[in-house]
N, C-alpha and C positions, 0 to 999 in steps of 0.2 A: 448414690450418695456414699456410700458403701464402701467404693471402689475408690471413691477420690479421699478419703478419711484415709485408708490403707495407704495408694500413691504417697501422700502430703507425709505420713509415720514414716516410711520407707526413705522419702529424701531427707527428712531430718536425721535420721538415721546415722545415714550414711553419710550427710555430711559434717561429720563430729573431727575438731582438729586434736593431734595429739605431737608432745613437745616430743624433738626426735633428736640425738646430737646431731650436728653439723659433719661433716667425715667428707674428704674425696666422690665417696661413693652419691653422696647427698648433693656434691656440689657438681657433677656429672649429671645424675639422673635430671636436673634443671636447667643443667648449661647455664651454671653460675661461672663463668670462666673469667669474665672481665668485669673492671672495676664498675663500670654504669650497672651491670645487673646486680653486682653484688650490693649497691647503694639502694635498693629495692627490697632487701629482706631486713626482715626484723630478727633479730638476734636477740637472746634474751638467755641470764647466767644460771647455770644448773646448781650454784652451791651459794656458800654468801661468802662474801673475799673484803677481808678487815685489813687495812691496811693501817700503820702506827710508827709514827714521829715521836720520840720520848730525849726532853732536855732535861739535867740534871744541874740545878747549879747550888752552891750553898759555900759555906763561910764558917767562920769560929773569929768570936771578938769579945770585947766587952759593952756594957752600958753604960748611962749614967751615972748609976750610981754602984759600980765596980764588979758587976754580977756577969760571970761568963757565960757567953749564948753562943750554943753552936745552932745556925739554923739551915736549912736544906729547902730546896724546894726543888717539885717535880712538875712540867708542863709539858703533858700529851695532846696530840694529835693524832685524831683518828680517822678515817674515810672509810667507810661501811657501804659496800652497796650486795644490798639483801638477796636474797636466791630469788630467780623469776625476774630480777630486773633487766629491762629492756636496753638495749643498748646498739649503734646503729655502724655500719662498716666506713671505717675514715681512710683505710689504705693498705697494702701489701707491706711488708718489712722487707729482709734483706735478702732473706732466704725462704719465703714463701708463708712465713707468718700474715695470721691478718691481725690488724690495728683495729679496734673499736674503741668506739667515744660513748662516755654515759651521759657528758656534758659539756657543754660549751664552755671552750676556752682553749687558752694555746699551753698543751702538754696534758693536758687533762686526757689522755689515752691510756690504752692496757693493750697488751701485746698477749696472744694466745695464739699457741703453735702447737703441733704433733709435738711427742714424745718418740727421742726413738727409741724405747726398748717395747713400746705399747703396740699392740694387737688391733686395740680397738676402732684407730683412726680418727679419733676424738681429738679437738686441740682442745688442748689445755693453759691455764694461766701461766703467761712464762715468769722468772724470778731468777735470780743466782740464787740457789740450794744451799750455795757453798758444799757441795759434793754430801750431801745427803743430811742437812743440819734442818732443825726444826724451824725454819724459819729464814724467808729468802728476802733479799733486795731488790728493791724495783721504781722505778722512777714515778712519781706521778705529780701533775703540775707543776713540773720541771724542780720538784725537791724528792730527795730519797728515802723512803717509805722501807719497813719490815712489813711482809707480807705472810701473816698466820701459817703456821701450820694446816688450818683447816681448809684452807685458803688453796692448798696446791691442787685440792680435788675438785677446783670450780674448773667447767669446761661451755663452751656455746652449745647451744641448743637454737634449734630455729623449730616454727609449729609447722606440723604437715598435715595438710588437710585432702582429703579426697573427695570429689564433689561428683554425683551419678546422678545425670537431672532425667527421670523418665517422664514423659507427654505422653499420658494415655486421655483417649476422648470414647465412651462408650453409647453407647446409641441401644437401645432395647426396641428389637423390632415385634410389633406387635400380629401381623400373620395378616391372612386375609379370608372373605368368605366367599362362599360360592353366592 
């Protein structure tokens, strides 16, 4: 009893998933090459990526009763999708970027590519930077979106799990007599 208590600790063990970026090397070691396999992994974002629509409109006039008003109004739009959110592979871009979807609908995508000046092989959220500005442009539900600052440092992550199934069967032999 012993022996199968230890077995059962040992595969839980070991089979613990941990979130790993996404990289060449990752999509190799799986032969993630084409689009069928790639539509099989779970994707999920390493940071939380704010994306915001800001209209400004406003006036200067009078009232009724001859009183100058100047008034302004502000109407935001924001799309939030939090660190750890799931999201699933919709297609290749132009140059070797991959396309995920968080949600249904047509444009509702985000586009995350390698960096090239980066080391790490990680794709990253793409954006126009505008060459290094705190805050990039990017399309989402086919209207154009400011994509945070905080935002640049979101990259895919997929979970990798290692699974070692050991089958041990022990028998206790008990001897014999004369």
């Amino acid at each position: 009893m012993k022996y199968v208590l230890i077995a059962l600790v040992a595969i839980i063990l070991t089979s613990c998933a941990t979130r790993v970026p996404y990289t060449n090397e990752v999509r190799d070691e799986f032969g993630l090459e084409n689009e069928q396999a790639l539509r099989k992994v779970q994707f999920i974002t390493s940071a939380t990526i704010i994306f915001e629509k800001n209209k400004i409109s406003g006036g200067q006039g009078t009232n009724s009763d001859g009183t100058l008003v100047t008034s302004s109004s502000k109407e935001q739009d924001r799309v939030i999708i939090p660190a750890g959110t799931k999201c699933v592979f919709d297609s290749y871009g132009k140059t070797g970027e991959l396309i995920v979807r968080f949600e249904v609908g047509v444009g509702r995508t985000i586009t995350f590519a390698m960096r090239d000046n980066s080391q790490s092989g990680k794709f990253y959220l793409v954006a126009d930077w505008n060459n290094g500005a705190a805050r990039g442009s990017v399309s989402y539900n086919n209207e154009m979106y400011t994509a945070t600052s905080s935002s640049a440092t979101a990259f895919l992550q997929v979970v990798k799990k290692k699974l070692q199934k050991t089958k041990r069967k022990d028998r206790v032999v008990k001897g014999l007599k004369v």
